[in-house]
C-alpha positions, 0 to 999 in steps of 0.5 A, a space after each residue: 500500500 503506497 501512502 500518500 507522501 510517496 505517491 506519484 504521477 496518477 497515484 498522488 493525482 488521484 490522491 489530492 483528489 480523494 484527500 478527506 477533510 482530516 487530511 489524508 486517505 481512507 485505507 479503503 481507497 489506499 488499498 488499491 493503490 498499486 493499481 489507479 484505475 481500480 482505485 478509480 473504479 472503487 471510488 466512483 462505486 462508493 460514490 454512487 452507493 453514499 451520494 447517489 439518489 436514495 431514501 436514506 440518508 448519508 448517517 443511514 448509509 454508513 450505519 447500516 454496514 457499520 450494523 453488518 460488520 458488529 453482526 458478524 463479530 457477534 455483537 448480539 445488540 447493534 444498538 449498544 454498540 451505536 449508542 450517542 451515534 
């Protein structure tokens, strides 16, 4: 995985593109970093799931796999572990 301070050429374009308000990369994105069209597939995907037209809203989006993900590590009871979100 190629951080952010050692990409170059379509790599760092991409990069500055996709760089998130803290000031870096999601490691979602990063991963695909030794390949920038995938990196460009995978991030226009996301973008059509969290920003494209639907009835949920952007807090829904991401809380729903966040649900999934606590599932799957058996956490029994989601809304514990979401609590305050």
């Amino acid at each position: 995985m190629i951080q952010e301070d050692a990409a170059g050429g379509d790599l760092k374009q991409l990069y500055d593109q996709l760089q998130e308000p803290w000031g870096g990369v999601d490691n979602i994105l990063k991963i695909h970093s030794l390949n920038p069209p995938s990196l460009r597939a995978h991030f226009e995907f996301y973008k059509t799931l969290m920003r494209g037209q639907s009835g949920l809203g952007r807090l829904q989006r991401q809380i729903k796999p966040l649900a999934r993900t606590l599932q799957r590590k058996g956490v029994e009871d989601c809304r514990g572990a979401l609590a305050g979100v």
